[in-house]
C-alpha positions in Angstrom: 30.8 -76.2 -41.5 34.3 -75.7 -40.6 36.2 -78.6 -40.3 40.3 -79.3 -39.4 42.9 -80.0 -42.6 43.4 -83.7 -43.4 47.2 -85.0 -44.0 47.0 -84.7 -48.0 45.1 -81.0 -47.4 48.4 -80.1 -45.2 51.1 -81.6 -47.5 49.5 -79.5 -50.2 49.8 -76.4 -48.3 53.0 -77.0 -47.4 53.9 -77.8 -51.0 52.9 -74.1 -51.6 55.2 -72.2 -49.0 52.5 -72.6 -46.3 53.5 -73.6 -42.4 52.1 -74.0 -39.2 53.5 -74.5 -35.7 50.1 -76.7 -35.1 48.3 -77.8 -38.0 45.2 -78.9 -36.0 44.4 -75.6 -35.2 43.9 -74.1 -38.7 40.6 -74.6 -39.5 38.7 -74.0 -43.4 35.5 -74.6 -45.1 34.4 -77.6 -47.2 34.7 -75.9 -50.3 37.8 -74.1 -49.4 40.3 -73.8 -52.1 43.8 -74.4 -51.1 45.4 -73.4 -54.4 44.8 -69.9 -53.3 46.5 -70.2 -50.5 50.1 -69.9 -50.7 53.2 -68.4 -48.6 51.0 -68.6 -45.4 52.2 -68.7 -42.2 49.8 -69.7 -39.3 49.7 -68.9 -35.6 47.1 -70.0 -33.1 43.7 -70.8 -34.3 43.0 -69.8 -37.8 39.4 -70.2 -39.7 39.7 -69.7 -43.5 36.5 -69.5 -45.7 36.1 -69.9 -49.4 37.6 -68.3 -52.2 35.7 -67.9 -55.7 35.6 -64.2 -56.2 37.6 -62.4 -58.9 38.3 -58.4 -57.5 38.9 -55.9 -60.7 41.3 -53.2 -59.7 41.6 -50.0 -60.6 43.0 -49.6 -64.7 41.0 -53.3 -65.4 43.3 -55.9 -63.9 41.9 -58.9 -62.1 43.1 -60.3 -59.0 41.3 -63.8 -57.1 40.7 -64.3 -53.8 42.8 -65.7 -51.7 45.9 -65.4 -49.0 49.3 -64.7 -50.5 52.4 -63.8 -48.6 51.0 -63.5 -45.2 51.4 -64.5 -41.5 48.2 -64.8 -39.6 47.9 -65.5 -36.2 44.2 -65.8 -33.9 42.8 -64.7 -37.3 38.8 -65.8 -38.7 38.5 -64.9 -42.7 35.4 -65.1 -44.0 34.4 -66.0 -47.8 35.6 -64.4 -50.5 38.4 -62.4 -49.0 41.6 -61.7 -50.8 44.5 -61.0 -48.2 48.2 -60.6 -50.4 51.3 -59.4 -48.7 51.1 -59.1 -45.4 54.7 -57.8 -44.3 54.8 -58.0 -40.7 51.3 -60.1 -39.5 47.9 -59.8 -39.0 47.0 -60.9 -35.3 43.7 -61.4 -33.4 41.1 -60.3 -36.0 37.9 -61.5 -37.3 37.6 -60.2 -41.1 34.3 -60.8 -42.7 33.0 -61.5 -46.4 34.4 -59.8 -49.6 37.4 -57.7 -47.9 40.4 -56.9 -49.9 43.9 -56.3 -48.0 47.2 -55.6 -49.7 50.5 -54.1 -49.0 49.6 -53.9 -45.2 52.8 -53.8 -42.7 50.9 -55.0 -39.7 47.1 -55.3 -38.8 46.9 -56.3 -34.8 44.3 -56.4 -31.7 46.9 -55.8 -27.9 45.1 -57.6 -24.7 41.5 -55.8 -24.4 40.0 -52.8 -26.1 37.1 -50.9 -26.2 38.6 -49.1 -30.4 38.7 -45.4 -28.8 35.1 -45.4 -27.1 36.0 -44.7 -23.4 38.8 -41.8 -24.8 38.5 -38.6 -22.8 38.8 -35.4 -25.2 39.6 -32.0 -23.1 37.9 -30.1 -25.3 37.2 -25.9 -24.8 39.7 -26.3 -21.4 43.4 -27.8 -22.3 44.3 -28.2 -19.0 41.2 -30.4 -18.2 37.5 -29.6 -16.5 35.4 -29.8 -19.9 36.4 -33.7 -21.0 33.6 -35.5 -22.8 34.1 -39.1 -23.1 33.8 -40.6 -26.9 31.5 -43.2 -28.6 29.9 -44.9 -30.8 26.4 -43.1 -30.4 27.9 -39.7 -29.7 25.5 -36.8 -30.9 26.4 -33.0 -30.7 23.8 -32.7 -28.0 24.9 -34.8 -25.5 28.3 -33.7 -26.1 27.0 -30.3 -25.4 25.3 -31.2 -22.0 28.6 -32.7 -20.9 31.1 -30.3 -21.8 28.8 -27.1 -20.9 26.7 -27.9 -18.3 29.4 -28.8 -15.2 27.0 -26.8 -13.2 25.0 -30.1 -13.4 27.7 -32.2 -11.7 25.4 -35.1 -11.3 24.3 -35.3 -15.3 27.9 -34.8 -16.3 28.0 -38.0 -14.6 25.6 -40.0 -15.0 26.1 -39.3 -19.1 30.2 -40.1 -18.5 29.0 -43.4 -16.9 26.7 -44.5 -19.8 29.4 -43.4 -22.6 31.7 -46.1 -20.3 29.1 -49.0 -19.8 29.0 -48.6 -24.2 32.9 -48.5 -23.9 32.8 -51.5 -21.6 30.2 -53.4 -23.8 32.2 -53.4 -27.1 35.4 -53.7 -25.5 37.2 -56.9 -26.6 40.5 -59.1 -27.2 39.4 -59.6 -30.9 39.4 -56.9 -33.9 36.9 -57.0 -36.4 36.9 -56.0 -40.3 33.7 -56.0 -41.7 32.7 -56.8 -44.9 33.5 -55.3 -48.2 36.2 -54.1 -46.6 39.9 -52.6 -48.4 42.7 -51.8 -46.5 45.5 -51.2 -48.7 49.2 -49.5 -48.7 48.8 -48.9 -45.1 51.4 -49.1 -42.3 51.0 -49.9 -38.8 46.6 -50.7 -37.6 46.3 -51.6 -34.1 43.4 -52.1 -32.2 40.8 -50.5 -34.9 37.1 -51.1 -35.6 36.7 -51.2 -39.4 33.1 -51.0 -40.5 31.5 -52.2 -43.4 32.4 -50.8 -46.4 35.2 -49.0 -45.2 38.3 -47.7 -47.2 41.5 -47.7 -46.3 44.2 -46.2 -49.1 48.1 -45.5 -47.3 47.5 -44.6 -44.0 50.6 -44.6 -42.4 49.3 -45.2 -38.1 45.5 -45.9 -37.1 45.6 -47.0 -33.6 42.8 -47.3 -30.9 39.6 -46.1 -33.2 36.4 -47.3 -34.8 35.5 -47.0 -38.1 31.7 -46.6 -37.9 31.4 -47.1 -42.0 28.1 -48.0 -43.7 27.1 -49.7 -46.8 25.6 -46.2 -47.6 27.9 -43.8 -46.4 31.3 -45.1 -46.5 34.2 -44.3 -44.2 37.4 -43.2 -46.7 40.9 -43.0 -44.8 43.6 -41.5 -47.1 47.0 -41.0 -47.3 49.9 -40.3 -44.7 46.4 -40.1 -42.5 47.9 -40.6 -38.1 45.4 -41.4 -36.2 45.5 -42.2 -32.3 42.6 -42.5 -29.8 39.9 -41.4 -32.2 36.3 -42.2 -33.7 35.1 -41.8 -37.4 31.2 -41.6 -38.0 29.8 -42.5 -41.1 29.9 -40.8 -44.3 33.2 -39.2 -43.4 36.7 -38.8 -45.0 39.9 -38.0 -43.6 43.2 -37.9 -46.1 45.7 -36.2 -47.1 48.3 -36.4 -44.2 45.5 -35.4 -41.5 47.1 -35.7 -38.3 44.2 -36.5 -35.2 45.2 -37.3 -31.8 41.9 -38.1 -29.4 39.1 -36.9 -31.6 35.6 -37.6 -32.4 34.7 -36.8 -36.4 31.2 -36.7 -36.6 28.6 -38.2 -39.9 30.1 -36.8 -43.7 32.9 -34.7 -42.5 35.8 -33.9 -44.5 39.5 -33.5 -43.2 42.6 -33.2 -46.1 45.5 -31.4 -47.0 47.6 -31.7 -43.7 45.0 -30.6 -41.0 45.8 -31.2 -37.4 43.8 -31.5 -34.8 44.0 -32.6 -31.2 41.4 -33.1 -28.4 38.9 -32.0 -30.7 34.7 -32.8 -31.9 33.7 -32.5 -35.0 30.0 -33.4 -35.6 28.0 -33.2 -39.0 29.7 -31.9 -42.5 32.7 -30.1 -41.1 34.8 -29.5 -43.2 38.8 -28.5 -42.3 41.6 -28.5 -44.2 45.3 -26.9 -43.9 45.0 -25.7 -40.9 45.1 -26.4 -37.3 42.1 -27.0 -34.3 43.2 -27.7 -30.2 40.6 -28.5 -27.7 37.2 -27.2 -29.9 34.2 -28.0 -29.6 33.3 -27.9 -33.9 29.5 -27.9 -34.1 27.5 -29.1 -37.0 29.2 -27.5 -40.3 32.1 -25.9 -39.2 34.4 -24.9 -41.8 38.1 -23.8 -42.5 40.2 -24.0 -45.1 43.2 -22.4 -44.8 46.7 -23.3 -43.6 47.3 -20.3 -41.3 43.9 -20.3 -39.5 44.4 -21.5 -36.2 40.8 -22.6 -34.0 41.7 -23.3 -30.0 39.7 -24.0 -27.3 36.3 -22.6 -28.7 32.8 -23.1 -29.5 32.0 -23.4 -33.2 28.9 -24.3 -34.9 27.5 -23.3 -39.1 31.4 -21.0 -39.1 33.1 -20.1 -41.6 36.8 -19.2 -40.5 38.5 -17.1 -43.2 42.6 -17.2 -43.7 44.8 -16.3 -40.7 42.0 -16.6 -38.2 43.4 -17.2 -34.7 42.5 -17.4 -31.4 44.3 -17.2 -27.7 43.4 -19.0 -24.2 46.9 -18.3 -23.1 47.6 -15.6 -21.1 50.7 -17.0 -19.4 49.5 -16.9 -15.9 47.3 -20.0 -14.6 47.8 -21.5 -18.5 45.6 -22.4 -21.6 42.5 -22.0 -19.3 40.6 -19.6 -21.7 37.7 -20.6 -23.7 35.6 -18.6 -26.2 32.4 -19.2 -28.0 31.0 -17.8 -31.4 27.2 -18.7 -31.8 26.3 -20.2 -34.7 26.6 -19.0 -38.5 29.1 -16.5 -37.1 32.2 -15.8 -39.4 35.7 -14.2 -39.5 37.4 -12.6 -41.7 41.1 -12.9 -43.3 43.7 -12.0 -40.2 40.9 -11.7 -37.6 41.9 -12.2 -34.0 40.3 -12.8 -31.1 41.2 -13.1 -27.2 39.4 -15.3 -25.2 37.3 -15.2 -23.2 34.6 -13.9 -25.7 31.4 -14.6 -27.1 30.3 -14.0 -30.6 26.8 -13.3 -31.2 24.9 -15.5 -33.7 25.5 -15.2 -37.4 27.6 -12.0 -36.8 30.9 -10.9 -38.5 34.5 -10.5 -36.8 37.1 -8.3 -39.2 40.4 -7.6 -37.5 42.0 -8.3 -34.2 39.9 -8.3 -30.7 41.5 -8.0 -27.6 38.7 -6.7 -25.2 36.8 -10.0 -24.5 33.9 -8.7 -26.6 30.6 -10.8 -25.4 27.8 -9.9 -28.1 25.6 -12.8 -27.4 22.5 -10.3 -27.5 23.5 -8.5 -31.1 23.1 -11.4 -33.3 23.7 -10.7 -37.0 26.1 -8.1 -36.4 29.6 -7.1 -37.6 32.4 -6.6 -34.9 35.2 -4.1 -36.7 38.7 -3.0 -35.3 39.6 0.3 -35.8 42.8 0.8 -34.7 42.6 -1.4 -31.2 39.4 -0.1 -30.8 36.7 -2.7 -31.5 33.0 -1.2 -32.8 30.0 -3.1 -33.1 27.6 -2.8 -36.3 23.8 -4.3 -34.5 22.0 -6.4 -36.9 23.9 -5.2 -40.4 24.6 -9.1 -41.5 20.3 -9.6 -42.0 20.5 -7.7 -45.0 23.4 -9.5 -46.3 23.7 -11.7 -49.3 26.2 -14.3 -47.6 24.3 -14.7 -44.4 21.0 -15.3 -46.9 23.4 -17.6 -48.9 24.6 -19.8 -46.2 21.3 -20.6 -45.2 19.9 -21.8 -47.7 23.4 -23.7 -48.8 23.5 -25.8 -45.7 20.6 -28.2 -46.2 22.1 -29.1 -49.8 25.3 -29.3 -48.2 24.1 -31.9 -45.7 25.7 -35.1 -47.0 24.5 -37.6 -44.4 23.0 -40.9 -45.0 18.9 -40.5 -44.5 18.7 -42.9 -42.1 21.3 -43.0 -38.8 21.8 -39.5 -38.1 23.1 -38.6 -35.3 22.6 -34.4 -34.7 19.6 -33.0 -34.7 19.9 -30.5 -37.0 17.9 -27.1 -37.3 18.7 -24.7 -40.0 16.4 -21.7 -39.5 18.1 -18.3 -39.5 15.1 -16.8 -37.9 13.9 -19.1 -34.5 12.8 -18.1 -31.0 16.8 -18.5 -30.2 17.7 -15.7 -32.7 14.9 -14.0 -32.1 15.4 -13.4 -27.9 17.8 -12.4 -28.8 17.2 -9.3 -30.8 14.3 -8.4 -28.7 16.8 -8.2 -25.6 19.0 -6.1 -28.6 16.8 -3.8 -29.4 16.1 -3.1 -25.2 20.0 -2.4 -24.6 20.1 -0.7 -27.5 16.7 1.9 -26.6 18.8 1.4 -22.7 22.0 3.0 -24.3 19.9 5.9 -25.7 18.5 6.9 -22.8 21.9 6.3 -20.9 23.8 8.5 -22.5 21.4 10.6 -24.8 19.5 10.3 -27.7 22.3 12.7 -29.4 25.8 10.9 -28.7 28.0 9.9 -31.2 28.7 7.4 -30.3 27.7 4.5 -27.5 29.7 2.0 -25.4 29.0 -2.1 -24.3 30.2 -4.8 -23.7 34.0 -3.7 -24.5 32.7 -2.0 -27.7 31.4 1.3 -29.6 28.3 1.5 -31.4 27.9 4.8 -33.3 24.8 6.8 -33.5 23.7 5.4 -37.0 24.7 1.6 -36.2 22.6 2.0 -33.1 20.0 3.2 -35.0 20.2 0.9 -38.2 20.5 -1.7 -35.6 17.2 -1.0 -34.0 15.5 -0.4 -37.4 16.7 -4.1 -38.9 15.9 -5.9 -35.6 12.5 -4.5 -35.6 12.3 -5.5 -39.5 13.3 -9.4 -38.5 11.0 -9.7 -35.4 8.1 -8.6 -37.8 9.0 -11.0 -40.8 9.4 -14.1 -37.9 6.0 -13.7 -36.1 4.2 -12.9 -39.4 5.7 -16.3 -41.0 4.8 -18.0 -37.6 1.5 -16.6 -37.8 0.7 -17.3 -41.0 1.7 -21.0 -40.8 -0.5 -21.0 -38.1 -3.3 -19.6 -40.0 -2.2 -22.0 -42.6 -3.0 -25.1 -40.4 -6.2 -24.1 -39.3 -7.8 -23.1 -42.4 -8.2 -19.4 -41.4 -10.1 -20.0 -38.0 -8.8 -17.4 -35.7 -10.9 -19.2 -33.1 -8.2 -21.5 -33.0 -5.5 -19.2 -33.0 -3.9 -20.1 -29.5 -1.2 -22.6 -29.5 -2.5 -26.1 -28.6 0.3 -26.1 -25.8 2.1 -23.8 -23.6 5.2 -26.0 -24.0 7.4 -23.6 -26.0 7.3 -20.6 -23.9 10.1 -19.5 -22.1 14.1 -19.2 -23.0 15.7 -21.6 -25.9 18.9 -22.7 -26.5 20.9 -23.5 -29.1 22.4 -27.1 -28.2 25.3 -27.5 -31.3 22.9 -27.6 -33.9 19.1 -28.7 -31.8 17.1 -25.5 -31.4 14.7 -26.5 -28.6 13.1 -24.7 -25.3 15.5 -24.7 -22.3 12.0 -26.5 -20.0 12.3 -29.3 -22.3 16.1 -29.8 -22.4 16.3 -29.2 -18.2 13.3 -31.9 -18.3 15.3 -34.5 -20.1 18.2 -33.7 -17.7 16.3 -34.2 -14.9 15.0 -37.6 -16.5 19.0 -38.3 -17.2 20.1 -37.8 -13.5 17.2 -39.7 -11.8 17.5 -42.9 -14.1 14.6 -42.7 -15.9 16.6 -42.1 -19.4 19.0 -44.3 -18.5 20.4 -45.5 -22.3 22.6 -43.8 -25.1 19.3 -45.0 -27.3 16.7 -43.6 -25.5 18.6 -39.6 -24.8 19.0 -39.8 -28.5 15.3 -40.6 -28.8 14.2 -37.8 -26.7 16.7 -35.3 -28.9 15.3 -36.2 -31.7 11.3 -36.2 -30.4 12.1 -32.4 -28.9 13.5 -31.7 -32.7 10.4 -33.1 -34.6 8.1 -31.0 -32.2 9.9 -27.8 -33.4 7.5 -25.9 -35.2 4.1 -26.7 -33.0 6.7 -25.5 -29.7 7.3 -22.3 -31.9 4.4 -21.5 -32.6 3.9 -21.5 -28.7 6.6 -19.3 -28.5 6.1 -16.6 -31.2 1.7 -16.7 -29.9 3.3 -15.2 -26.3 6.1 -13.0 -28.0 3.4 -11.5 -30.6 1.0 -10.6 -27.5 3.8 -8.8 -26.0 5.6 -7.0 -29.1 1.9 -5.4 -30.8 0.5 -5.1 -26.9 -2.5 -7.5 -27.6 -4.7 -8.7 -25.1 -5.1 -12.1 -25.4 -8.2 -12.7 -24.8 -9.5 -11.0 -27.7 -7.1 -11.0 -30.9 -9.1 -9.4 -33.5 -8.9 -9.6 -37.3 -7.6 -5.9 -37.8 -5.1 -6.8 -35.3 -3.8 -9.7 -37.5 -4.4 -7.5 -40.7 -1.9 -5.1 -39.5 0.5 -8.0 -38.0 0.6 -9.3 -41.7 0.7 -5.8 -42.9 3.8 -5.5 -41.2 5.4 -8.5 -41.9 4.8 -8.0 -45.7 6.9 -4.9 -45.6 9.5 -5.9 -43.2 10.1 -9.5 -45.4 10.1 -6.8 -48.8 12.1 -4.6 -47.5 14.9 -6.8 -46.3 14.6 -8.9 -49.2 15.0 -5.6 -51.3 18.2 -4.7 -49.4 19.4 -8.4 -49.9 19.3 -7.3 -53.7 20.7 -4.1 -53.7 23.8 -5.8 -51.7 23.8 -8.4 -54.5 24.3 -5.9 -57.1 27.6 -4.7 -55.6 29.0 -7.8 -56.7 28.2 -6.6 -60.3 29.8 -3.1 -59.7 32.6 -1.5 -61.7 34.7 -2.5 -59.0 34.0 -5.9 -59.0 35.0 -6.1 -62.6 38.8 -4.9 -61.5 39.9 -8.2 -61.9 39.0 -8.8 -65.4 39.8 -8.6 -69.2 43.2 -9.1 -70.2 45.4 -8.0 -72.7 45.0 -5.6 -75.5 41.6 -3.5 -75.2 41.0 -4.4 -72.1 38.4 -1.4 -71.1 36.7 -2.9 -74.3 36.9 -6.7 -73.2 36.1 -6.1 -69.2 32.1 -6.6 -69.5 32.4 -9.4 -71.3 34.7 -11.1 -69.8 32.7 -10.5 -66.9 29.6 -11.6 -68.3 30.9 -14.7 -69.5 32.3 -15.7 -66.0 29.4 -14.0 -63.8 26.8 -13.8 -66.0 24.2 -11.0 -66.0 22.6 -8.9 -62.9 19.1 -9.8 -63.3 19.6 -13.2 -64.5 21.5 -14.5 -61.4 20.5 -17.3 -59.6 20.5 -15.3 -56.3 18.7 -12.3 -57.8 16.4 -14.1 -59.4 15.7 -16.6 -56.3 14.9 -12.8 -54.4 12.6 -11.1 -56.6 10.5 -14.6 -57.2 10.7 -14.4 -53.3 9.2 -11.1 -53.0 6.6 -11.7 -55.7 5.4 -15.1 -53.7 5.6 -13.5 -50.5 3.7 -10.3 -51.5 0.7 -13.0 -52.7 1.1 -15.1 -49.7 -0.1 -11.5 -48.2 -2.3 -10.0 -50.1 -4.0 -13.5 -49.8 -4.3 -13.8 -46.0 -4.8 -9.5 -45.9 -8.5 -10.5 -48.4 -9.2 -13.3 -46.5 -9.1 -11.8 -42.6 -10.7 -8.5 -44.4 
């Protein structure tokens, strides 16, 4: 029970440095002890708590709780808290249990706020058209629908108006610091949301933002960190003289080492550093990491941008009004270039500079090569990769969320009915071209490109091999879950069929997506809550909607009537798929192996005998061929995947 200070309680606190223009309005607990409060200065109403807890710094040393060396003013502290010079003030904040603030110039709450929810980031479009409005509960997905489908003028809205009535609903005249709180060696704070469990270690500005930290996945701010008009999810760190002016860092992202970013997202485990991002749209793991890469007004999502990477939307006429997009898992190389508008097929390659408006949306896994100004286009290549194999399977260890709270949806499959469209309208342009301009050219043009004779028909050979592997692991998870009854072969739902999209991270059928739109502008999902509900119900279906998918694609690709799949059909399906998941597996291994080439050994032993010292050094730093982790991980794969068929080939037989 809070009570007012009685006349000795006062003449004690003002024995210890302590003053008040209105002593009635300071206000402090029963068990409130004043000798740890000293050189306080109150203004307006204050609340103070107790103060029995000893915090042990850093190198062992011991300090209690209490206020030293402060001037507080509208200010509620809770028990526990230890608050120690103060330079400037802290004004119109509530700071819970157990916080720890030190060295702080000034910590303040201006007339009403809503801590960056409400901000407006022009992302993809500088110059405005694209804006999604920030907040609390903002998932990839929805950020998707509002920045991609304008089309849809009456979602765009109806979403804008729900992210305000959040802003609206936390908006207030009081800041809050919750508990377990440290803010240290920081300069100027105003109007900021600082969750529980948050740390903040010398920033120098944080103003207008929300902290959204968590017992189990902290919020860390760093050093020389500027901040303006921003929100930080959960799980995430920003440090190192990181620079953000109106952006929204999604769940367990990392920014450090200088990066700037403006009107920017950056959902799930991103990671940038060093460089610099302007108006993107950074989809769940997005990485860069070097100080000359430059990413501007684009579509990102599982990227990997190497050094020097750059793109333009400036063509000095109408202004920065050029977007681009590179589907997901898509990389580029050192020095690549690209000039937008463009669009990047899935999981493919770009290696020097592009200035054609390339749009390879229906050649995923592919490599896009400059050859002097020219650009050619290598179909399919990256499926027999190492690093494309690699990535996929690094991405779920990589995810560093908290289990519960999460925000994206994320799917992780290289191979879904997404990808997969895809290559079956690749390998149809492709068999198009042929017929076009003759089975005997040397070479083909699209989209702004050249594909030569061989890539066109590696291309078709590796597309074919991937279709194969992706219905025979559909089927045979199908076959799996009924115990072998090909009576019950058909999906239990029609659901699935149709186009998918990829919405920044949530693989789901474009029926069900347009459904929930259509849901979102009549009113019937009218709540933040229940759109991220719905996301995440369309992402736990994922594998029965498939299914769906794959049944009506496998019909179609082996010409079966539906009506009557037989057994030999199937034998031949998982015939198939056994050779097309060996054989890409063993190019997956023969690519390996160049990394344990006389070439790759160029860059080691030192010294005196070198020639003599090379293979061990090597050794020593890469280890062996065949015991590699990688290696070893594909030939257990193609043992366990040959039994998987020999299995289902005796059983159907």
């Amino acid at each position: 029970m809070k009570r007012t200070l009685t006349p000795e309680e006062i003449t004690t606190l003002k024995a210890q440095g302590c003053s008040s223009h209105d002593w009635s309005t300071v206000f402090v607990d029963e068990k409130t002890q004043l000798k740890y409060i000293r050189d306080v200065r109150f203004s307006g109403t204050c609340t103070l708590g107790i103060f029995e807890k000893w915090f042990t710094m850093a190198g062992g040393i011991q300090k209690h709780s209490g206020v030293y060396h402060a001037t507080l003013h509208n200010v509620t502290i809770g028990d526990n808290c230890c608050i120690e010079n103060i330079k400037n003030y802290i004004a119109n904040y509530d700071i819970e249990d157990d916080c720890f603030l030190e060295n702080v110039d000034i910590i303040l709450v201006d007339g009403m706020t809503s801590f960056g929810n409400g901000t407006e980031v022009a992302v993809l479009n500088e110059t405005g058209g694209r804006e999604v409005t920030i907040h609390n509960k903002l998932s990839a997905h929805e950020a998707y629908m509002v920045a991609m489908y304008r089309h849809r003028p009456q979602l765009v809205t109806r979403l804008k108006e729900m992210a305000q009535q959040y802003a609206d609903e936390v908006s207030s005249d009081r800041g809050r610091i919750c508990c377990h709180s440290t803010i240290v060696d920081t300069g100027y704070i105003k109007n900021l949301y600082v969750g529980p469990y948050s740390q903040i270690e010398g920033a120098g500005r944080l103003k207008n933002g929300s902290l959204m930290s968590r017992e189990e996945s902290p919020v860390h701010i760093g050093y020389g960190v500027i901040a303006d008009d921003f929100i930080i999810q959960d799980g995430s760190s920003v440090s190192d003289c990181t620079t953000l002016t109106r952006c929204y860092v999604g769940q367990a992202c990392q920014l450090g080492h200088g990066y700037s970013a403006s009107d920017s997202l950056f959902f799930c485990n991103c990671q940038e550093e060093n460089g610099e991002a302007c108006a993107i749209f950074a989809g769940p793991f997005t990485v860069t990491h070097h100080k000359s890469t430059l990413l501007i007004a684009g579509m990102f999502s599982f990227m990997n941008a190497g050094s020097g990477s750059n793109q333009s939307n400036h063509m000095y006429k109408l202004g920065p009004i050029h977007q681009g997009c590179m589907e997901r898992g898509s990389k580029t190389s050192s020095d690549s270039y690209i000039l937008w508008p463009a669009r990047i097929g899935a999981f493919s390659l770009v290696m020097g500079r592009h200035a054609t408006n390339p749009d390879t949306t229906n050649m995923p896994f592919s490599y896009l090569i400059e050859k002097k100004g020219v650009t050619y286009l290598a179909p399919a290549v990256n499926l027999r990769s190492v690093g494309t194999i690699r990535d996929a399977q690094k991405w779920p260890k990589r995810d560093k969320r908290a289990k519960e709270g999460r925000l994206d949806q994320i799917n992780f499959n290289l191979l879904s009915p997404y990808t997969i469209d895809k290559m079956v309208n690749g390998l149809r342009i492709l068999d198009d071209l042929k017929k076009l301009s003759g089975a005997t050219s040397d070479t083909y043009a699209y989209q702004s490109a050249r594909i030569t004779s061989s890539s066109l028909k590696k291309g078709e050979t590796l597309y074919r091999m991937a279709i194969n592997k992706f219905l025979g692991n559909s089927l045979i998870t199908r076959l799996e879950k009924v115990e072998g009854d090909v009576s019950r072969l058909k999906p239990d739902t029609n659901e699935g069929e149709g186009d998918w999209v990829d919405l920044a991270g949530l693989i789901a059928p474009h029926t069900h997506i347009s459904q929930m739109m259509d849901e979102i502008e009549s009113g019937s999902l009218a709540t933040l809550e229940a759109i991220n509900q719905r996301l995440a119900e369309i992402h736990g279906n994922y594998y029965e909607l498939e299914w769906a998918w794959a049944y009506r694609l496998m019909v179609e690709f082996y010409n079966l009537d539906e009506t009557n799949v037989t057994r030999q059909q199937l034998i031949e399906i998982i015939r198939e798929w056994k050779k097309a998941v060996i054989g890409l597996d063993e190019m997956l291994y023969e690519d390996a192996r160049k990394e344990f080439s006389m070439t790759a050994r160029t860059g080691f032993g030192v010294d005196a005998h070198r020639r003599k010292t090379m293979d061990a050094d090597f050794e020593q730093v890469r280890g062996d061929f065949e015991s590699n982790s990688f290696v070893s991980a594909v030939t257990e794969h193609i043992e366990r995947k040959g039994a998987l068929g020999d299995k289902w080939l005796s059983r159907l037989s």
